[in-house]
Structure formats: structure tokens, C-alpha cells
C-alpha atoms as an extended CHARMM CRD file, in Angstrom:
* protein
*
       248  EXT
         1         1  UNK       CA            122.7800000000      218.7000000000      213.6360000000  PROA      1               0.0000000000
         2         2  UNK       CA            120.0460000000      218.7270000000      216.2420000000  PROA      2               0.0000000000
         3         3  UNK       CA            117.8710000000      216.7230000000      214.6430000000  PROA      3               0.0000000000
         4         4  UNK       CA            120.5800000000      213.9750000000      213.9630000000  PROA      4               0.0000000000
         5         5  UNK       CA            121.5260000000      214.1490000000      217.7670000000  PROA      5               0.0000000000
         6         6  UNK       CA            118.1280000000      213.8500000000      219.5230000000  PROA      6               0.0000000000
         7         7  UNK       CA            116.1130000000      211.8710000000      216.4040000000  PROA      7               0.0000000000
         8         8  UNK       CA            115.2650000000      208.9000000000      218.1200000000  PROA      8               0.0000000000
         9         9  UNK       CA            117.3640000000      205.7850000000      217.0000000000  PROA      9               0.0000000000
        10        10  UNK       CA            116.8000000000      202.0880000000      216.8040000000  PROA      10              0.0000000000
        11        11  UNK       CA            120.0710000000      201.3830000000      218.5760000000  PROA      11              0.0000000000
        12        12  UNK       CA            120.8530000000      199.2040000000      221.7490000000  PROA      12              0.0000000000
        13        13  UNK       CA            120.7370000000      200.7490000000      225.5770000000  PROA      13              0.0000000000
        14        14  UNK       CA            124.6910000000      200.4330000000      225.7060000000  PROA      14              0.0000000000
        15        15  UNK       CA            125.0840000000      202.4250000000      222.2220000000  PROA      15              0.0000000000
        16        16  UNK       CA            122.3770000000      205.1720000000      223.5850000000  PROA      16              0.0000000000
        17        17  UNK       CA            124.2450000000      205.2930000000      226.8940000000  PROA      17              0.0000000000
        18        18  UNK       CA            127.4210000000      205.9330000000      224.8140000000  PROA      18              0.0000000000
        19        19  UNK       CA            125.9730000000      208.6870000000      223.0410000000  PROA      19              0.0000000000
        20        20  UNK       CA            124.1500000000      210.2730000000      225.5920000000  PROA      20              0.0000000000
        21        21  UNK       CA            127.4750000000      210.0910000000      227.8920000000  PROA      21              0.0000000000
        22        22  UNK       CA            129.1740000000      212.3010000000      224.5670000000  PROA      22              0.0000000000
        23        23  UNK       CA            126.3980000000      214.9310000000      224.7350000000  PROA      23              0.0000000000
        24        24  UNK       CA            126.2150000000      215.1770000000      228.4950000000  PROA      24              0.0000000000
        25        25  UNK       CA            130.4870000000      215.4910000000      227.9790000000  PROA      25              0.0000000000
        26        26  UNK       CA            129.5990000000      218.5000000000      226.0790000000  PROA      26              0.0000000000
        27        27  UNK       CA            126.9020000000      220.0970000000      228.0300000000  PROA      27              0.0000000000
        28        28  UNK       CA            129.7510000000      220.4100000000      230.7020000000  PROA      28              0.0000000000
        29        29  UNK       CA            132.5130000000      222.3300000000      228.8150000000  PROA      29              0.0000000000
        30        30  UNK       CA            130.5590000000      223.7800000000      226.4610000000  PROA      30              0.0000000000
        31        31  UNK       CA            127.0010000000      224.9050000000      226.7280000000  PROA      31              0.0000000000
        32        32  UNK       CA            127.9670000000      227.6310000000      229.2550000000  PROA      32              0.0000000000
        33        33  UNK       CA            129.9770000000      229.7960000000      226.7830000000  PROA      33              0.0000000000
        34        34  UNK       CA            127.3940000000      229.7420000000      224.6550000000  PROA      34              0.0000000000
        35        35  UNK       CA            125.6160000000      227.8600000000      221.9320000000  PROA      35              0.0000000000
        36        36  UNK       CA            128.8400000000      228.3220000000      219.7160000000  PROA      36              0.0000000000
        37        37  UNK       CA            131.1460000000      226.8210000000      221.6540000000  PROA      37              0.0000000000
        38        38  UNK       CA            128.8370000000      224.3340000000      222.8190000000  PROA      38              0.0000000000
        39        39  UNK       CA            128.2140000000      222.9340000000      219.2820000000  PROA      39              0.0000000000
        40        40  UNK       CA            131.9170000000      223.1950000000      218.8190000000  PROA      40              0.0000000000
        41        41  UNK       CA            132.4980000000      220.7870000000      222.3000000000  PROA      41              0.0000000000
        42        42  UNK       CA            129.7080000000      218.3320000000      221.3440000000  PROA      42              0.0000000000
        43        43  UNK       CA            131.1860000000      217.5210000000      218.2900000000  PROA      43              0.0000000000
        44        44  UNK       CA            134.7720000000      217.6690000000      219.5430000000  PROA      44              0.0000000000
        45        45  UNK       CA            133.1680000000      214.8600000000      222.4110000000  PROA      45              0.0000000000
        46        46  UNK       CA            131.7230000000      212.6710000000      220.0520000000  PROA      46              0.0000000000
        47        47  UNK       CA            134.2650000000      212.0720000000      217.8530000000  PROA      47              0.0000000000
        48        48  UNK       CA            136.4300000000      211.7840000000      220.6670000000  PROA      48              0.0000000000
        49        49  UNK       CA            134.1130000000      209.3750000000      221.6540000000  PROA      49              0.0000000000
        50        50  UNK       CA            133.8150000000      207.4610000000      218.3590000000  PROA      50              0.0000000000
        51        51  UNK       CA            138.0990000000      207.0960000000      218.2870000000  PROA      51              0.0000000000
        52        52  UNK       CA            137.4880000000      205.9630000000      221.3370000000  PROA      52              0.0000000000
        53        53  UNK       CA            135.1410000000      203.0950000000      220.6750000000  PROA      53              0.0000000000
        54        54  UNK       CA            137.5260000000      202.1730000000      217.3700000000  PROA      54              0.0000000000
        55        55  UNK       CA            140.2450000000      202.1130000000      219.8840000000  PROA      55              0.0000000000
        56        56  UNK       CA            138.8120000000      199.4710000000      222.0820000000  PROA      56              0.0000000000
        57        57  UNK       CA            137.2250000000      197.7030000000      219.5550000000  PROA      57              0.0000000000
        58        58  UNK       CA            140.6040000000      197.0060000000      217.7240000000  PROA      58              0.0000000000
        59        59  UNK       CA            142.3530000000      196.1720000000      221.0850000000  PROA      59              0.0000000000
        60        60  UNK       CA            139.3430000000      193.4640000000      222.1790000000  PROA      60              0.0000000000
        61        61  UNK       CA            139.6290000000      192.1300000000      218.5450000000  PROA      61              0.0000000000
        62        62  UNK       CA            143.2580000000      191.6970000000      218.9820000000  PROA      62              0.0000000000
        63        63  UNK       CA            143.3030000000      190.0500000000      222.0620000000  PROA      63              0.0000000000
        64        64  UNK       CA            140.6420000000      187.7630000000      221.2170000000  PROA      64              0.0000000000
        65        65  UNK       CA            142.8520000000      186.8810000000      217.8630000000  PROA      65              0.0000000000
        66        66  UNK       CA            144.1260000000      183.3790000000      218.5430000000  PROA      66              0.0000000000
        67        67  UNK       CA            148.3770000000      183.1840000000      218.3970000000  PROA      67              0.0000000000
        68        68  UNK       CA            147.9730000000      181.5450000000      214.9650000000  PROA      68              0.0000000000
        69        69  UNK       CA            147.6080000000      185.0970000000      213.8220000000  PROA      69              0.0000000000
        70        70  UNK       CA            150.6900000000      185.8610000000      215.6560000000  PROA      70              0.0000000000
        71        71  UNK       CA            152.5850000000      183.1800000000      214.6880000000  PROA      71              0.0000000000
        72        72  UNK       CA            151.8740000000      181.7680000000      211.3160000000  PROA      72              0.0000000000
        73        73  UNK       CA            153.7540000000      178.3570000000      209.6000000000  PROA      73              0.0000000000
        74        74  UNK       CA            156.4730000000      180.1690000000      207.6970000000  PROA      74              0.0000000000
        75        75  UNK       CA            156.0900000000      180.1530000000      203.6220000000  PROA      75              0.0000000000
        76        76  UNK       CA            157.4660000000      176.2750000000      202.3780000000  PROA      76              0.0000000000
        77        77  UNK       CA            158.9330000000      175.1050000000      199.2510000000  PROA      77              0.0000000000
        78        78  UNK       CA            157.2100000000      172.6680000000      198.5890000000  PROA      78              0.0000000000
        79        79  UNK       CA            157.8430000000      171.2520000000      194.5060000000  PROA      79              0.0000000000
        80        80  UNK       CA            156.5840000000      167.8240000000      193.2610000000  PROA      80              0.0000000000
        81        81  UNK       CA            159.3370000000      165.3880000000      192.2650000000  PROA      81              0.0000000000
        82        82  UNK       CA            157.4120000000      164.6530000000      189.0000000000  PROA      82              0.0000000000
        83        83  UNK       CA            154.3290000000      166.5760000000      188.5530000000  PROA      83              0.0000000000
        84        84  UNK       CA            151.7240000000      163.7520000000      188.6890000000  PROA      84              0.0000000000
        85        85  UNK       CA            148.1690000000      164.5990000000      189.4890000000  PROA      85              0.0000000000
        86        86  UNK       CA            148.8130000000      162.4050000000      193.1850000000  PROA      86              0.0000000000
        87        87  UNK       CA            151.8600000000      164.4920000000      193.8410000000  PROA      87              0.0000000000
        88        88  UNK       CA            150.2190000000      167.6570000000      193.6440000000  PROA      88              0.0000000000
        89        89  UNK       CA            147.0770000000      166.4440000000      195.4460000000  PROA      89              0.0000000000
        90        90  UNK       CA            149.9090000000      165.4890000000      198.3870000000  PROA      90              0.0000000000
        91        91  UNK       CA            151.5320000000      168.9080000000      197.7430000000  PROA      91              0.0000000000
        92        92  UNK       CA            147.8510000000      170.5890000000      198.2880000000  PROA      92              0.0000000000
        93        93  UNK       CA            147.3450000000      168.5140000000      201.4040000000  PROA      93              0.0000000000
        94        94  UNK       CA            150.8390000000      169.6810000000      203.0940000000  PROA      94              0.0000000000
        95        95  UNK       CA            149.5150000000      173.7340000000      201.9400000000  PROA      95              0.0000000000
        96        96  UNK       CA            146.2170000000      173.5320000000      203.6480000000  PROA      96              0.0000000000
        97        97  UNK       CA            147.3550000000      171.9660000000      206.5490000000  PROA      97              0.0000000000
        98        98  UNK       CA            149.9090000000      174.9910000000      206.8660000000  PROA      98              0.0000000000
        99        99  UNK       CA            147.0950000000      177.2750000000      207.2400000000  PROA      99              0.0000000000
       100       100  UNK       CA            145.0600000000      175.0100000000      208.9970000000  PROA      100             0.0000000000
       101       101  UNK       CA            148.2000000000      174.7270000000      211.6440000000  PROA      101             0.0000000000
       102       102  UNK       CA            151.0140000000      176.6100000000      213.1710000000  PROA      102             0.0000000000
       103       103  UNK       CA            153.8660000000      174.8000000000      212.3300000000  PROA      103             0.0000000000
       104       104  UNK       CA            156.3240000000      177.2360000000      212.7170000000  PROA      104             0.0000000000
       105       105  UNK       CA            157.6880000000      175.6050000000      215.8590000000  PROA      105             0.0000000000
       106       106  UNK       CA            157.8980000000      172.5310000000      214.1350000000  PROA      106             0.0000000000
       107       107  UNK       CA            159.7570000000      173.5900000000      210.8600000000  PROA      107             0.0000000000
       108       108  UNK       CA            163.5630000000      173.4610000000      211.1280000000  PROA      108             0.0000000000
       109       109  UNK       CA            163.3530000000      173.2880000000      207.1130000000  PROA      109             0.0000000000
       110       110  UNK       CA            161.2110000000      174.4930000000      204.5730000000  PROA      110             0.0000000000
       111       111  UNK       CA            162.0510000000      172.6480000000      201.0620000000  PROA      111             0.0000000000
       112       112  UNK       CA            160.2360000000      169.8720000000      200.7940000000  PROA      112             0.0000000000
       113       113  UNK       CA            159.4710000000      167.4280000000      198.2300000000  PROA      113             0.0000000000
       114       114  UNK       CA            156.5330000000      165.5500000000      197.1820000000  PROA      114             0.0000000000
       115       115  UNK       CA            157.7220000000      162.5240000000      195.7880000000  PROA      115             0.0000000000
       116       116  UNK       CA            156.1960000000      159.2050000000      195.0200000000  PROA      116             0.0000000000
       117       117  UNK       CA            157.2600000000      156.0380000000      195.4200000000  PROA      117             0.0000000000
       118       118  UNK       CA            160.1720000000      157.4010000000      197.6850000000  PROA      118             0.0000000000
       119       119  UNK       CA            160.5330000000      156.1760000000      201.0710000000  PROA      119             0.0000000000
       120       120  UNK       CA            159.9150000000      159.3760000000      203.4660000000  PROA      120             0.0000000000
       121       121  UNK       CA            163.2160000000      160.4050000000      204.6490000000  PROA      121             0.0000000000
       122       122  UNK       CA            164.6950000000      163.9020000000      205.6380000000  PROA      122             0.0000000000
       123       123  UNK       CA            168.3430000000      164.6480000000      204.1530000000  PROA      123             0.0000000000
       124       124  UNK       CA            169.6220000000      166.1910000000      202.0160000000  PROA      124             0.0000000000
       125       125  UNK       CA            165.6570000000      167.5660000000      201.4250000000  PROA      125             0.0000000000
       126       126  UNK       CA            162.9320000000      166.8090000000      203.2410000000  PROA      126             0.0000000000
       127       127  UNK       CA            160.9160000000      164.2320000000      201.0380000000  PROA      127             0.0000000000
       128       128  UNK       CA            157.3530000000      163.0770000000      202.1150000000  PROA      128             0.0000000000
       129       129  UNK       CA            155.4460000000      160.2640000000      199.6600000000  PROA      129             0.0000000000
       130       130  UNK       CA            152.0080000000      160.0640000000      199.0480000000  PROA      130             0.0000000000
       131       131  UNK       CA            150.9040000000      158.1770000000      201.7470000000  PROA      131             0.0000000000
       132       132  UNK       CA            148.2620000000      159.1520000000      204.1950000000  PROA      132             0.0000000000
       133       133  UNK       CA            146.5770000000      161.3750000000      201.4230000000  PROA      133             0.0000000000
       134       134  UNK       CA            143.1390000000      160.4350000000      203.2070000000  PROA      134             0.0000000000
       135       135  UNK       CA            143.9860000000      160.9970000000      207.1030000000  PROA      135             0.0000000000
       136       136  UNK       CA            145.6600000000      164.3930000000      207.5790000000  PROA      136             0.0000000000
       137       137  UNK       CA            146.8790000000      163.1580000000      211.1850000000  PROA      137             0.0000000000
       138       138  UNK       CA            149.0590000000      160.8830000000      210.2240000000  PROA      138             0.0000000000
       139       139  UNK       CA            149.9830000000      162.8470000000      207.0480000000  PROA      139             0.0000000000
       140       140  UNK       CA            151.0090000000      165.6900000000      210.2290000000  PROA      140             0.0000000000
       141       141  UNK       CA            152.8680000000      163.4220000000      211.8000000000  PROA      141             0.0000000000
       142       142  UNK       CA            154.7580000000      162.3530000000      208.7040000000  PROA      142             0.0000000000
       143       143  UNK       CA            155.5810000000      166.0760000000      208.3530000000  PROA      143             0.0000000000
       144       144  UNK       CA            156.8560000000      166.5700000000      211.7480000000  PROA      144             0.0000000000
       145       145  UNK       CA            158.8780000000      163.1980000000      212.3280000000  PROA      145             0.0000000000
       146       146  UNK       CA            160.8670000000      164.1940000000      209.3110000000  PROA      146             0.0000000000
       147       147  UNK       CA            161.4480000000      167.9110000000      211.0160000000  PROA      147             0.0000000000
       148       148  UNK       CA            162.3040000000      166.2250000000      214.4950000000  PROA      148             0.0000000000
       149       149  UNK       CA            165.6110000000      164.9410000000      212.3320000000  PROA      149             0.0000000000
       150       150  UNK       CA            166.1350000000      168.5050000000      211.4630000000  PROA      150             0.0000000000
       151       151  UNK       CA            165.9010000000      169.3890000000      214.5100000000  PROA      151             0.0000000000
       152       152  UNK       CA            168.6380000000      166.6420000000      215.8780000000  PROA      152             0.0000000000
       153       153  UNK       CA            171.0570000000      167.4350000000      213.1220000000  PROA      153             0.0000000000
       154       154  UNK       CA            170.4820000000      171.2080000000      212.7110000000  PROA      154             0.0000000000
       155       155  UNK       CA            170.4600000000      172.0090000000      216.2050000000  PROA      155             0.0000000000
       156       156  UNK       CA            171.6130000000      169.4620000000      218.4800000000  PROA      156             0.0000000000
       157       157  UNK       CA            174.4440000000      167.7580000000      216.2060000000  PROA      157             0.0000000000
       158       158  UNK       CA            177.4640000000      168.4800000000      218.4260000000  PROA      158             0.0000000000
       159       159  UNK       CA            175.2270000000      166.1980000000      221.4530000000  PROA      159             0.0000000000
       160       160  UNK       CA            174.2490000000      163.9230000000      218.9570000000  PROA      160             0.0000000000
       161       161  UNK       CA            176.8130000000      160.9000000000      220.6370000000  PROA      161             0.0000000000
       162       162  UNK       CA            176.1250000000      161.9080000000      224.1140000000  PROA      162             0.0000000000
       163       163  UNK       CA            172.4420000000      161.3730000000      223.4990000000  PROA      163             0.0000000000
       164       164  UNK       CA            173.0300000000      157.7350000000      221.4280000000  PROA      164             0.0000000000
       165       165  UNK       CA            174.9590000000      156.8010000000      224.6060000000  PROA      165             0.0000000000
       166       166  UNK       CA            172.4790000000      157.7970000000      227.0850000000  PROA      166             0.0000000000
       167       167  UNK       CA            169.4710000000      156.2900000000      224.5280000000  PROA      167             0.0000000000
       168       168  UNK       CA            171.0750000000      153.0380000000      224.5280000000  PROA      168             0.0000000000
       169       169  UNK       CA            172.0500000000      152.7150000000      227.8550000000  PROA      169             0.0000000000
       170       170  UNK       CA            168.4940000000      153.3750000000      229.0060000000  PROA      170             0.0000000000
       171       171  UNK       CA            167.2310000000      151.1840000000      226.6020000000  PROA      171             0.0000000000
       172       172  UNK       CA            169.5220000000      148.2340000000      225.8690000000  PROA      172             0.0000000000
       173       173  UNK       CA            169.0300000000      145.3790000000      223.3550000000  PROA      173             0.0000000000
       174       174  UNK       CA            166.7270000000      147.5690000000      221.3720000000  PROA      174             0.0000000000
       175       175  UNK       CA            165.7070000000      145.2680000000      218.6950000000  PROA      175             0.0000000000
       176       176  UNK       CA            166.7050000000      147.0360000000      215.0880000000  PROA      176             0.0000000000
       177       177  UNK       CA            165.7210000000      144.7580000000      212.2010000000  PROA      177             0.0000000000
       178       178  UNK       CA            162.6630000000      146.3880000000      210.4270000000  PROA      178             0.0000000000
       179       179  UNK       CA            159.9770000000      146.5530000000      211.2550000000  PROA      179             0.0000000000
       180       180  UNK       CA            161.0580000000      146.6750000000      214.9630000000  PROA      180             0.0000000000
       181       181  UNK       CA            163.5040000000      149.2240000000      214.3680000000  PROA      181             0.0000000000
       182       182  UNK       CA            165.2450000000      151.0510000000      211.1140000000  PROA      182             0.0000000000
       183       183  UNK       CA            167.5640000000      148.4700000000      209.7880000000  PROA      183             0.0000000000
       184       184  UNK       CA            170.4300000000      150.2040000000      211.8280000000  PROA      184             0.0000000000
       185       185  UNK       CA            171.6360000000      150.5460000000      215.2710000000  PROA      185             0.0000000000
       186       186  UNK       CA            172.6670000000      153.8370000000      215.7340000000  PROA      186             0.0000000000
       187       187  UNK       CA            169.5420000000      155.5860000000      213.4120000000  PROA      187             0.0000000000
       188       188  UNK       CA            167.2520000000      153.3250000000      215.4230000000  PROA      188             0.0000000000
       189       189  UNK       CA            168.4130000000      154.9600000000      218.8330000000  PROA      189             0.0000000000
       190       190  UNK       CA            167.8780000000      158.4790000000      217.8890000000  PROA      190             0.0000000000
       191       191  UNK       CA            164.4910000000      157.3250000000      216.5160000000  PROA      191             0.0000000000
       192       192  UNK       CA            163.3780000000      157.1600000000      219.8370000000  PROA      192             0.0000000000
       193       193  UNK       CA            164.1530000000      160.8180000000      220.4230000000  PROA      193             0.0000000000
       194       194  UNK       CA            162.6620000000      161.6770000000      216.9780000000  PROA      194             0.0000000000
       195       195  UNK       CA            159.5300000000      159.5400000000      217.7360000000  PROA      195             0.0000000000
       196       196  UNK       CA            159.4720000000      161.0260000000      220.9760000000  PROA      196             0.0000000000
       197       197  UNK       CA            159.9200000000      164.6330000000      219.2670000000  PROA      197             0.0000000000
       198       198  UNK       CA            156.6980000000      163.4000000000      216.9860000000  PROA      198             0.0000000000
       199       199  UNK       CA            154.5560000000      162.7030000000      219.3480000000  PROA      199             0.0000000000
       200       200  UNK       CA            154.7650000000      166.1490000000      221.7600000000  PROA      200             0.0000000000
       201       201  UNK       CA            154.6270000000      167.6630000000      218.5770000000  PROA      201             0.0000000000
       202       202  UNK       CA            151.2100000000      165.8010000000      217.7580000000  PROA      202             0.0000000000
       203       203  UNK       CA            150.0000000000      166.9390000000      220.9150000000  PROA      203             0.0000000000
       204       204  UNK       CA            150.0830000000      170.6230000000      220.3920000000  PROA      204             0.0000000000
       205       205  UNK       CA            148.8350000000      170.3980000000      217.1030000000  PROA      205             0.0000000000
       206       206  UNK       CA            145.7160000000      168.0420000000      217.1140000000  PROA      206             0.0000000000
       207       207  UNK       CA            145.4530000000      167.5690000000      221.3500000000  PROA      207             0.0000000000
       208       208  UNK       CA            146.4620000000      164.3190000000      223.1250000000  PROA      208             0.0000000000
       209       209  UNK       CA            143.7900000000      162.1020000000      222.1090000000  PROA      209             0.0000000000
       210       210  UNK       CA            144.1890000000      162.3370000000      218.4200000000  PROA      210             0.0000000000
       211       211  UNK       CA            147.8840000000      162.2030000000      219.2400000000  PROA      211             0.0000000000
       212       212  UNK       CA            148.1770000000      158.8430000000      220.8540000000  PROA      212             0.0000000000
       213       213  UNK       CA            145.5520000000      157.5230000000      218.5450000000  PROA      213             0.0000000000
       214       214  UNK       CA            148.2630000000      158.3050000000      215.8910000000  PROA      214             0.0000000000
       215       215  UNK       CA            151.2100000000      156.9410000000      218.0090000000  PROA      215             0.0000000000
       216       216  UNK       CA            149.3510000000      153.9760000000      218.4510000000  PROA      216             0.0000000000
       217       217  UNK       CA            148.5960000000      153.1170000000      214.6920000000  PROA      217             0.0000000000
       218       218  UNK       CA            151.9840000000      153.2660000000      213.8670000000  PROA      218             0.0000000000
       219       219  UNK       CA            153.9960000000      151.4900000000      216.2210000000  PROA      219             0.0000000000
       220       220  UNK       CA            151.3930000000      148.3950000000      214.9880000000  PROA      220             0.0000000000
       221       221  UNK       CA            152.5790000000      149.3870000000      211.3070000000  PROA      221             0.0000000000
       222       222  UNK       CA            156.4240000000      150.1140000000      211.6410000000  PROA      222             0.0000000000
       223       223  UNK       CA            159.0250000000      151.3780000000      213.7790000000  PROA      223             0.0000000000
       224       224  UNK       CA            157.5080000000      149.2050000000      216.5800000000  PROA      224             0.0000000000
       225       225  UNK       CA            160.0660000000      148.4790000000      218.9300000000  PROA      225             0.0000000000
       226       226  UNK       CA            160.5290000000      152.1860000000      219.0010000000  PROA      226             0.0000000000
       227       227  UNK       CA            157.2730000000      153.3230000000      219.6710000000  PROA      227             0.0000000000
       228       228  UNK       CA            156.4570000000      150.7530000000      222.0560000000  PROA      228             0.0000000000
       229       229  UNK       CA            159.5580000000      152.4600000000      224.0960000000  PROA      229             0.0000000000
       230       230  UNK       CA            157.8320000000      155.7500000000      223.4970000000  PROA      230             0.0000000000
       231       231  UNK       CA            154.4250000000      154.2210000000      224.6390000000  PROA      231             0.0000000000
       232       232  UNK       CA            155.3960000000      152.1670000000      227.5280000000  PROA      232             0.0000000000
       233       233  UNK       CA            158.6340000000      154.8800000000      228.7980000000  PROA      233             0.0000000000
       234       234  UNK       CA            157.5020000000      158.0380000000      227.7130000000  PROA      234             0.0000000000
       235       235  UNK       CA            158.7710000000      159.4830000000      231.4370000000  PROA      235             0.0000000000
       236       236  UNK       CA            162.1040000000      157.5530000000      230.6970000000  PROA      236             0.0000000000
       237       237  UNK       CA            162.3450000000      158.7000000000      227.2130000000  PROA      237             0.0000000000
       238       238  UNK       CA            161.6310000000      162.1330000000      227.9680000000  PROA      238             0.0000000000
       239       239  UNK       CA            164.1220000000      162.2160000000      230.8720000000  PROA      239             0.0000000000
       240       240  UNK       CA            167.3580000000      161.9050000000      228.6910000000  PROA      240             0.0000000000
       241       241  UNK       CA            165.6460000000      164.6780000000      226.2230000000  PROA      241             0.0000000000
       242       242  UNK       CA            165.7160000000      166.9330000000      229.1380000000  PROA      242             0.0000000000
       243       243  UNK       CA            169.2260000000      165.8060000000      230.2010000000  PROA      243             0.0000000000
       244       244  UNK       CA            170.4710000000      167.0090000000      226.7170000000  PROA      244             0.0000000000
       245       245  UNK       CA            168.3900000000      169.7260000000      226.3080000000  PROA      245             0.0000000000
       246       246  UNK       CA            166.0400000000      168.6970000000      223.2060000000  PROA      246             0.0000000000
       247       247  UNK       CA            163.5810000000      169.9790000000      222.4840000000  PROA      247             0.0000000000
       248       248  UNK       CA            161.5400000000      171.6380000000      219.6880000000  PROA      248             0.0000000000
């Protein structure tokens, strides 16, 4: 034991002072009973001293452990619609970036369907197409648009007219035809809240540059009316979210 103790060791000053501190720990309640006992309280220090170090070591690592650890996108369902080799490269995509991401904020539902060919829509099941399979941003913000509807319907329903009322009186003559709007008046007015929804989700996930770069490309590709009133109100827009309470 002696020789493993005072054997000089290629070690760092902090690790020496740490053992050092162990020995000198059992000088003090143990050398002056005897060489017994004094054995006895060295090792009793350093192992002390060893659970000590574990102790603290776990504790930094946790602390240093980003919240994704903490709070991890919960398991989806996702299933192809057909099985093609596209569908599953889309299903893939949606996978990694649910490790990549923490989406469990953002996911009201977790079925979802890979389908192509389908228009991306949210009820009765989720369904995303295969669009965007080479720019995961926008293939994100596919995901959560669909989930801000979830969020209206599943959470929010029973507000669901006061917030059309106070969406279109804030922003009247809201052109609807497509691509301005969705075809429909009242859809078209909570678009602006699920838009709106989109886009502070973007935020979190990818930071607000990447974000409005994404906003941006698609109110020149559809939806434009809305996400010009996103773009050029977002204080408005996000007023009557607060009045109703939405948010994710």
C-alpha cells in the first residue's frame, strides 16, 4: 500500500493536490493511534475522497447536459401511406430531425403520415408530403404549421370564434383566393394565428435568422397574403394571440 501511495505518478497538480489532501485527512485522525488505525483512516479518506470526486463529477456533467436531455421529442408514429422508397426517405428525414430537435413543445399529435402526392394538411392525421426532402428548415416548418392546427383545435377550440372575430377585425379584407390565402375565409383567418404559431416555433428551433429566412420563402410561394400579415404585423398579430391566450 505504501508504495502505491507515495510512488510518484504522472498525474496533474490538481489530481496530486487531491490525493495528498486524502493522506494529510488521514494523518489527522489516524496516525496518532497508531499505524493500524492509521492505515485503516487513510483508506477510509480516500475512498471517501474518490465518492466524492464521482459525486461532483456526475453533478457538473449534469448541469452542463443541455435540456434536450431533459426534454426529448416524444416517440411519433410515423407510417408511410404507401411504402415507396421517397416516402420512407421523408419518413427518415422527420426521425432524425426528432433527435436532432426538441419538439416536444411543438407536438400536440404524434401519428403522422408520410404520404405523397397529398396536399399537407392536419385532420383527421397529421399528413406531411414529400416536399422539402432537401432543406430540413422548411421540412421543420412543415412539421410544426401542421401541429399549430393541433394546437388551435386540441386546445383552444372552445375560443376558436372569439379569435376569428378578433383576426378579422384586425385584419379586414384579407384577400383569400389561393395563393393569397387558403381558398376559404374562415381557415384563412386562423392561418394567421397558425402561421404566426410557425414562425415562434421556427425561432426556438433553428434561431431567428434561419426562421425569417423560412417565413420569407414562403409567403413568396403560397399563403402570401397571410404571411405578409405575419411579416409586416407581427406585434399586431401577436397581440390578439395574447388576448386569447395562445400559445404553444
Amino acid at each position: 500500500m505504501k508504495g502505491d501511495l507515495w510512488k510518484p505518478r504522472t498525474s496533474s497538480p490538481g489530481k496530486q493536490a487531491f490525493r495528498l489532501a486524502g493522506i494529510h485527512k488521514a494523518w489527522e485522525v489516524g496516525f496518532s493511534h497508531g499505524p493500524v488505525i492509521f492505515a485503516r483512516g487513510l483508506r477510509r479518506a480516500l475512498v471517501t475522497k474518490r465518492k466524492n470526486f464521482q459525486t461532483l463529477f456526475f453533478a457538473t456533467a449534469l448541469a452542463l447536459t443541455p435540456s434536450l436531455a431533459l426534454a426529448q421529442t416524444p416517440k411519433l408514429s410515423i407510417r408511410t401511406a404507401h411504402g415507396g422508397p421517397m416516402e420512407e426517405q421523408r419518413k427518415a428525414q422527420m426521425e432524425r430531425l426528432a433527435r436532432q430537435y426538441d419538439l416536444k413543445k411543438y407536438t400536440i399529435t404524434r401519428d403522422i403520415v408520410i404520404e405523397r402526392g397529398a396536399m399537407n394538411h392536419s385532420h383527421p392525421v397529421l399528413t406531411l408530403n414529400l416536399r422539402f426532402l432537401d432543406n430540413d428548415d422548411l421540412a421543420l416548418s412543415a412539421y410544426v404549421h401542421e401541429q399549430g392546427h393541433w394546437l388551435l383545435t386540441d386546445r383552444f377550440r372552445s375560443d376558436n370564434p372569439r379569435l376569428f372575430e378578433d383576426l378579422q377585425q384586425t385584419f379586414p379584407n384579407l384577400e383569400i383566393r389561393v395563393p393569397e390565402g387558403d381558398g376559404e375565409l374562415r381557415s384563412s383567418y386562423f392561418h394567421i394565428a397558425v402561421c404566426m404559431l410557425e414562425w415562434q416555433a421556427m425561432e426556438d428551433l433553428v434561431g431567428p435568422d434561419r426562421a425569417l429566412k423560412v417565413i420569407e420563402w414562403k409567403q413568396g410561394d403560397h399563403y402570401k397574403a397571410i404571411y405578409a400579415t405575419i411579416l409586416n404585423h407581427r406585434d399586431q398579430v401577436e397581440n390578439v394571440l395574447t388576448r386569447h391566450g395562445i400559445k404553444w
